[in-house]
C-alpha positions, 0 to 999 in steps of 0.5 A: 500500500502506498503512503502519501507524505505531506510536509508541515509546509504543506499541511499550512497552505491546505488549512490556508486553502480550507479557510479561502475555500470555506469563506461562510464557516467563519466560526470554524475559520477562528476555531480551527486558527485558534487551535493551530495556533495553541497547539503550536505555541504548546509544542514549541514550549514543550521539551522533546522529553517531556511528559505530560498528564495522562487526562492531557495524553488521552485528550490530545490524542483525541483531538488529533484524531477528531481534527483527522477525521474531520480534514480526511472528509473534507478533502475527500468532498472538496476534491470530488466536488471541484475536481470531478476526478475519478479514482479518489476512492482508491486512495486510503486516507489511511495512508495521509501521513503528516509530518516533515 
């Protein structure tokens, strides 16, 4: 099976395309800014080594796998909708590996 690797740089210009593609979700715009930009204050402030609570593991690992979810669809709908391209479906957004 086949992965697909995005780098940091390009997970920024698709959030930056989903907020120009998405100009009536104001709301989820400033939601979405406000936890990029909290999540990434964190991790800059965070030691490679450090531990946190597990209450604060397990709601991390939630929301990551909520904000995933949510992109995963979103791509899947904006591509078929402007693309009109088949075989999108053969692709498993399993294999959407974000990372540098």
């Amino acid at each position: 099976m086949r992965r697909i690797v995005i780098s940091e740089k390009q997970l920024g210009e698709l959030v930056v395309t989903l907020k120009e593609n998405h100009k009536g979700s104001s709301m989820t715009k400033q939601q979405l800014f406000t936890i990029a930009t909290l999540a990434h204050k964190m991790w800059e402030s965070m030691d490679d080594e450090e531990e946190l609570e597990d209450w604060m593991v397990s709601k991390v690992a939630q929301a990551e796998q909520s904000i995933i979810a949510v992109v995963k669809s979103f791509m899947y709908d904006e591509f078929v909708d402007n693309k009109g391209i088949e075989g999108m479906g053969k692709l498993d957004f399993n294999d959407l590996i974000i990372g540098k």
